[in-house]
C-alpha positions as CSV (number, residue, x, y, z in Angstrom):
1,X,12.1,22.8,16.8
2,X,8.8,23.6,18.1
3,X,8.4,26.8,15.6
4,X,8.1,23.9,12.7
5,X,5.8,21.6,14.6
6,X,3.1,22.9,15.4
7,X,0.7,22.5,12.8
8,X,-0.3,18.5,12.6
9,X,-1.1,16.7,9.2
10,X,-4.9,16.1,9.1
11,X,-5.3,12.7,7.2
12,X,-8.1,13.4,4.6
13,X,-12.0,11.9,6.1
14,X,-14.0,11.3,2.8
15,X,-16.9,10.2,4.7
16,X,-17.5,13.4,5.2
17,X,-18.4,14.1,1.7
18,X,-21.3,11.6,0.3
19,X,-21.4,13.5,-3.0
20,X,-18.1,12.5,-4.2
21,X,-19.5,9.8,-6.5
22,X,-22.0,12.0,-7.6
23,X,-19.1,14.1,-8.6
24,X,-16.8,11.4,-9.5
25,X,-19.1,10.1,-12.1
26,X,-19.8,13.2,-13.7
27,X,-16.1,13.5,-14.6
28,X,-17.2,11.0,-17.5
29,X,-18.5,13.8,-19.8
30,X,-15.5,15.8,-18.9
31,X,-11.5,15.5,-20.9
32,X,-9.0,15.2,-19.7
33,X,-7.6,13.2,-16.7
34,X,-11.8,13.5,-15.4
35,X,-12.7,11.6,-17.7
36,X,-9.5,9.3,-17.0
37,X,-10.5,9.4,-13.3
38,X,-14.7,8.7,-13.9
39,X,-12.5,5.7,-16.3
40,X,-10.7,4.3,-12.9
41,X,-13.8,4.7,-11.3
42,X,-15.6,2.7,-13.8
43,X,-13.2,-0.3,-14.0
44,X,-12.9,-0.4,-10.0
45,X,-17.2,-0.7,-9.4
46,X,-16.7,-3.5,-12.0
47,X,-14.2,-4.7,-10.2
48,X,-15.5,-4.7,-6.6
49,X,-19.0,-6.5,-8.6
50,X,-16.8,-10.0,-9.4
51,X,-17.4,-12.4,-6.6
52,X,-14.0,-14.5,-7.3
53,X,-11.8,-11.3,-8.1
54,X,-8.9,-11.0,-5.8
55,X,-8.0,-7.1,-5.1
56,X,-4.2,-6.2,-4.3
57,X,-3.2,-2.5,-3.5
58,X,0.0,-1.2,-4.6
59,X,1.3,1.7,-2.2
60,X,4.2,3.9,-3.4
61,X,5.6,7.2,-2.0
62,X,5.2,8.6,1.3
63,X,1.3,8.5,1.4
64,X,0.8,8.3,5.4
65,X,2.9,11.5,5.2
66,X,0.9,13.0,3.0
67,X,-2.4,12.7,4.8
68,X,-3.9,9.3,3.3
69,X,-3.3,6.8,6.1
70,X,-7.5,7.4,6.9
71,X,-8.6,6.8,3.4
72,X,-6.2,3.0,3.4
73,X,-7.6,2.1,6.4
74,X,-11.2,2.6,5.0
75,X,-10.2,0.2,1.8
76,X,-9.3,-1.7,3.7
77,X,-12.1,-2.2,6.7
78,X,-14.7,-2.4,4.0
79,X,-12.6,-4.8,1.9
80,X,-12.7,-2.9,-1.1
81,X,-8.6,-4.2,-1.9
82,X,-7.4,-7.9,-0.1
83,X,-4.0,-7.7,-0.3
84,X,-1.8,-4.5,0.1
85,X,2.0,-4.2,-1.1
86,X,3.5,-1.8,0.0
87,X,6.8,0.4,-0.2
88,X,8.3,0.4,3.8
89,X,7.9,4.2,4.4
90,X,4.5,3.8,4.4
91,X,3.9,1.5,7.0
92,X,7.0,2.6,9.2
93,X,5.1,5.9,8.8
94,X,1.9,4.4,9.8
95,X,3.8,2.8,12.9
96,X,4.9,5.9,13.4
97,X,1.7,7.5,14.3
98,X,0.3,4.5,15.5
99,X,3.2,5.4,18.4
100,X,1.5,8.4,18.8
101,X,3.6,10.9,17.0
102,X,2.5,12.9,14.1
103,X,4.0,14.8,10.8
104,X,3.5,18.5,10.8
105,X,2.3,20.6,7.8
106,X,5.8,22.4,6.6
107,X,7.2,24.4,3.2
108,X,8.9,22.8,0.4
109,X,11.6,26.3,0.3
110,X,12.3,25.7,3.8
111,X,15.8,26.5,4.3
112,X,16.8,23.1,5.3
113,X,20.1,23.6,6.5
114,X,18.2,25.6,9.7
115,X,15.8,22.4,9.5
116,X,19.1,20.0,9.8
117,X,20.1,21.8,12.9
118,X,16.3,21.8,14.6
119,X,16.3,18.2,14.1
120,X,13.6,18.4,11.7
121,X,12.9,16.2,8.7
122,X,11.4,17.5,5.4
123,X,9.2,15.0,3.2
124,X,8.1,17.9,0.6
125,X,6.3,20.3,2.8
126,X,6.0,18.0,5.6
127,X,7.4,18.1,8.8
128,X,8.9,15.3,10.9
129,X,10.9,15.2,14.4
130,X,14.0,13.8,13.7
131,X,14.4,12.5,17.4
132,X,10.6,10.9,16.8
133,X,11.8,8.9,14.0
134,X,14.9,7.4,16.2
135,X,12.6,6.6,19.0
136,X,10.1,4.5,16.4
137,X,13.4,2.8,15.0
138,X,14.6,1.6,18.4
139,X,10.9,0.7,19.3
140,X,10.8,-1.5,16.1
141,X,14.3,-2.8,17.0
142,X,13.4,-3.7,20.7
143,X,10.2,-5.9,19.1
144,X,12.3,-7.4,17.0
145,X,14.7,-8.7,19.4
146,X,11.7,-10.0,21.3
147,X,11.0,-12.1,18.7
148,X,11.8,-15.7,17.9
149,X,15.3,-14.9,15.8
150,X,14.6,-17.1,12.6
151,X,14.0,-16.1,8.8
152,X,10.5,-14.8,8.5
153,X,8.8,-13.3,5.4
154,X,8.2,-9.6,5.3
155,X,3.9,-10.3,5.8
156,X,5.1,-12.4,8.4
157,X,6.9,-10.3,10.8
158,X,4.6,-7.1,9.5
159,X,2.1,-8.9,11.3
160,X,3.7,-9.2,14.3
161,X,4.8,-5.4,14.5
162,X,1.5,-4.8,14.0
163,X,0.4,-7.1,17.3
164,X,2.4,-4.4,19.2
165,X,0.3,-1.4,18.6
166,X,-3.1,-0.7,19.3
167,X,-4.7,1.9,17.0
168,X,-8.2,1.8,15.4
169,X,-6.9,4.5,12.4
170,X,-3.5,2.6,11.9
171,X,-3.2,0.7,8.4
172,X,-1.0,-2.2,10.1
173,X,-3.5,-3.0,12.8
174,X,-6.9,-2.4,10.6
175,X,-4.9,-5.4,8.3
176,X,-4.2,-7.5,10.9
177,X,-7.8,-7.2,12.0
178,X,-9.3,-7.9,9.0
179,X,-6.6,-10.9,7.8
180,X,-5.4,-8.5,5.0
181,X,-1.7,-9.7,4.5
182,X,0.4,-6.9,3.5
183,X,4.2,-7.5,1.5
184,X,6.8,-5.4,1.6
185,X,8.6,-6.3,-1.1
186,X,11.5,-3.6,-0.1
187,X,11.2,-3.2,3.7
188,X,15.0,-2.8,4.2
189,X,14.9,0.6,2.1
190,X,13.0,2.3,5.1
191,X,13.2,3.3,8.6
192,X,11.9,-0.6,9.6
193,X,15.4,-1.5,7.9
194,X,17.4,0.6,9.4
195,X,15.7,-0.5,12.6
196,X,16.3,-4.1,11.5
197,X,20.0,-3.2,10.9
198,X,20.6,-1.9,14.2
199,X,19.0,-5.4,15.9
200,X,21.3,-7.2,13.5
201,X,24.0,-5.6,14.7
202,X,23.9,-6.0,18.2
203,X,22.4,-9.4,17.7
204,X,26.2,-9.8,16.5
205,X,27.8,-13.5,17.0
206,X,24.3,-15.2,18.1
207,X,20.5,-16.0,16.2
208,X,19.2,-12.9,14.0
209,X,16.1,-12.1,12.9
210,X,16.3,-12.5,9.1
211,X,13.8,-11.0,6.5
212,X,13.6,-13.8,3.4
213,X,12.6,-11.6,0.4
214,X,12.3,-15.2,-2.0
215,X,10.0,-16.2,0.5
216,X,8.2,-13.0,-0.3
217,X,7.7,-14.2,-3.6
218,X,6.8,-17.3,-2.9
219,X,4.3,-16.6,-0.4
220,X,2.0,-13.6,-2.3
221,X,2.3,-15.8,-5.6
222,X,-0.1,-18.7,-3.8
223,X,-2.4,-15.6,-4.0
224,X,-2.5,-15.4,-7.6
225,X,-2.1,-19.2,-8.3
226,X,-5.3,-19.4,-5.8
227,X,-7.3,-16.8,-7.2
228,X,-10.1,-17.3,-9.4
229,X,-9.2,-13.3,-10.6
230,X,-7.3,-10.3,-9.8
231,X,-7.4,-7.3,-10.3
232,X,-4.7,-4.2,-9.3
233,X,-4.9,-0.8,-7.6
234,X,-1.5,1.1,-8.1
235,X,-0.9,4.6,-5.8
236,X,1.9,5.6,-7.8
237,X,4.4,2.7,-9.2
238,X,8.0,1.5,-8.0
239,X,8.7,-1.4,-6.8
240,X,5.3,-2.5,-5.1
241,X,4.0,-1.6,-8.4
242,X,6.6,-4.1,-10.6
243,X,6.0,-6.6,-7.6
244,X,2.2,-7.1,-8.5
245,X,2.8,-7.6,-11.9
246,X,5.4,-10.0,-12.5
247,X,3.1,-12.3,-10.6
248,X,1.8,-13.7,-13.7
249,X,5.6,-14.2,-15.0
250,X,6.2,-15.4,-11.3
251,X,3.6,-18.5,-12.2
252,X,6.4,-20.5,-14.5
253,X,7.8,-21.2,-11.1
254,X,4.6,-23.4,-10.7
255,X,4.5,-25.0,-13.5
256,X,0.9,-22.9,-13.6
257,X,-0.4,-20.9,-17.0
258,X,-2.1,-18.3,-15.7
259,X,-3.4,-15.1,-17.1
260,X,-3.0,-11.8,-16.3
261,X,-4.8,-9.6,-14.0
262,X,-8.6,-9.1,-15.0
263,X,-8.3,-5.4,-14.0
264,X,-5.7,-2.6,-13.7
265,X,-6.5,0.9,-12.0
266,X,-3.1,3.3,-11.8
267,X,-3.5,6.8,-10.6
268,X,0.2,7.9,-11.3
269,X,2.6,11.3,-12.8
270,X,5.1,8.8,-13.8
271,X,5.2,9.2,-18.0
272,X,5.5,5.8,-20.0
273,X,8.0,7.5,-22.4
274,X,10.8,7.4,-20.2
275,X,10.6,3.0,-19.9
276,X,9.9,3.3,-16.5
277,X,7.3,0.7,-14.8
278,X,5.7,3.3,-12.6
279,X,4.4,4.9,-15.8
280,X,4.3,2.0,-18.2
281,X,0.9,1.3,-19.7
282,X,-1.5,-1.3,-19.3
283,X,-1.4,-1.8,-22.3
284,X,2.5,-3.0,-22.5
285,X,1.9,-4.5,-19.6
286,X,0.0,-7.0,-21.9
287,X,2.3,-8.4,-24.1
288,X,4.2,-9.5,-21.2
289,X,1.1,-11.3,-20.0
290,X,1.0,-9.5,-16.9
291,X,-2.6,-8.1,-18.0
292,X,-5.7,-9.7,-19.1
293,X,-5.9,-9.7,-22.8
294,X,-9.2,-8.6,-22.5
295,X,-8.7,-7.2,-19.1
296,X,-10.7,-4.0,-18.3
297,X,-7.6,-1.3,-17.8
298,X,-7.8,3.0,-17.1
299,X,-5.0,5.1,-16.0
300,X,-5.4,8.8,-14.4
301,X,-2.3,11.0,-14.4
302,X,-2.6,12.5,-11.2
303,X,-1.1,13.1,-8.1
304,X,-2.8,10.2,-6.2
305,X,-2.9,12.6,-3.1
306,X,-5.7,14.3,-5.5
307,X,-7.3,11.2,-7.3
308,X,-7.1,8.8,-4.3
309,X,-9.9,10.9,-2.2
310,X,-12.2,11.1,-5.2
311,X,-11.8,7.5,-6.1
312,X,-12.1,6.2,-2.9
313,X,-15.0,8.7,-1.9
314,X,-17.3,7.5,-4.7
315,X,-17.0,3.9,-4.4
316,X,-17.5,4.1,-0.7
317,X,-20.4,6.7,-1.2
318,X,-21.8,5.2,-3.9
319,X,-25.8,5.2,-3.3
320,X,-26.2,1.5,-4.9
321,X,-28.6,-0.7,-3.5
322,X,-25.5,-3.7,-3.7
323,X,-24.5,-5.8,-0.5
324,X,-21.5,-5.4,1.3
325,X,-17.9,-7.1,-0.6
326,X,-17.3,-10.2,0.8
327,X,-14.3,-10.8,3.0
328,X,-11.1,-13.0,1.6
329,X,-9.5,-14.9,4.0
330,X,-6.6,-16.2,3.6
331,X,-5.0,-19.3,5.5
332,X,-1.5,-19.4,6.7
333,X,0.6,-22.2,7.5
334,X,4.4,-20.1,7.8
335,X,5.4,-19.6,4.3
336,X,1.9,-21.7,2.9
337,X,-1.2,-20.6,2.0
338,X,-3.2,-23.7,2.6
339,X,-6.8,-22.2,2.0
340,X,-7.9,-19.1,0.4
341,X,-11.5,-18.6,0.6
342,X,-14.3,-16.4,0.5
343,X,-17.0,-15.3,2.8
């Protein structure tokens, strides 16, 4: 095992580079998917620049695996995105490290039947102990069985597992510092489900810990029935992706009309041809009413392991003169959101 990890994942540090809007920007008298990125960049400064606007993150694929965890947490300590949603490998990845373990830089033509038999995990041409991943499953299983053994929402109990770690460069614990609730709209397809399968199970005959997905629902669409604005940031698509946008849909529920998110910024490979929602359009999103009919919109088909450090870089270096973004906080009473306000 120790031949394939040996080489640790270095999550990419844009503050090292305070050219990147500089750079960024210039991509605007470029073709292409530049000028589709200097677009994005564009419609997130304008975003970031509306006092009322309401950000949410969607996070797809394996993103903490693929060296991005550092470049969340700083959207998220400088509040450039208030609410993340999330697919459940990333943050059981996050929690992961958090733990203290790490991936390892690996080769996508490994032979992975020799992998199989080191106990070693393959995400692409990353690296992961295989023993690691048990050892964070029955640590997430132990916390749950600590718990009070009720129904709680999947930003509800995230919360909690993130009260059990203590790390300054973990997404989970920058959140929970800075009252960002994060969803997780599919947490059982992930190592925290498996982890949450296994308490289940031995929790057999007496009170279980029970994530309510409904109550998912009904808790992030207070968020958009509260908010003056949104507007969207989508890593990739799936299903935190298709979460964020039926929210508008989601407001019939309400009785509430509301419109469509003000802004949509997707940095995705997904093609719309196919009828996918990771690669549908803003602009189809509007005819469902799930974007602004004269929301500001721009799409860059890239590999957001590629478009997220130049994205993020610029806004965070831009040279502007403008104050910091205020912080949204966001009141919780169990499954109600009795105050959202901003300061």
């Amino acid at each position: 095992m120790a031949k394939y990890l040996d080489k640790p994942i270095e999550h990419v540090d844009i503050s090292r580079g305070k050219e990147l809007y500089n750079l960024t920007s210039s991509f605007s008298s470029a073709s292409f998917q530049a000028r589709n990125l200097s677009c994005c960049l564009d419609v997130y400064r304008r975003m970031l620049a509306d006092d009322e606007a309401v950000i949410f993150l969607g996070l797809s694929a394996a993103l903490v695996a693929g060296g991005m965890r550092k470049i969340i947490v700083h959207l998220i300590r400088n509040h450039l995105v208030d609410v993340v949603v999330s697919t459940g490998a990333n943050l059981y990845h996050d929690f992961f490290e958090a733990l203290g373990y790490r991936h390892y830089i690996g080769h996508p033509l490994a032979n992975d039947s020799h992998l199989h038999q080191a106990k070693v995990d393959r995400i692409y041409d990353t690296y992961v102990s295989d023993a690691e991943l048990g050892q964070t499953e029955a640590r997430i299983a132990e916390i749950a069985s600590h718990l009070e053994q009720r129904v709680y929402s999947s930003r509800e109990f995230i919360e909690l597992l993130a009260d059990e770690i203590d790390d300054p460069a973990s997404i989970l614990c920058t959140a929970r510092r800075e009252g960002v609730p994060i969803f997780c709209p599919a947490l059982c397809d992930s190592g925290i489900g498996i982890a949450l399968t296994h308490h289940y199970v031995r929790s057999s005959g007496g009170p279980r810990l029970i994530i309510d997905q409904i109550r998912d629902n009904f808790e992030i669409l207070q968020v958009k029935r509260d908010a003056a604005r949104t507007g969207v940031l989508y890593l990739g698509g799936g299903v935190p992706k298709n979460y964020v946008q039926q929210l508008t849909p989601m407001l019939d529920a309400f009785d509430v009309e509301g419109e469509g998110h003000r802004y949509f910024i997707q940095l995705t490979t997904d093609d719309p041809k196919y009828g996918g929602l990771s690669g549908c359009t803003a602009d189809e999103a509007r005819s469902w009413g799930k974007v602004a009919g004269n929301g500001l919109a721009a799409t860059a088909y890239v590999d957001a392991t590629i478009g997220l450090p130049l994205l993020a870089g610029a806004v965070l270096s831009d040279g502007s003169d403008k104050p910091a973004r205020a912080k949204r906080i966001f009141c919780w009473k169990r499954d109600k959101l009795e105050e959202l306000k901003i300061e």
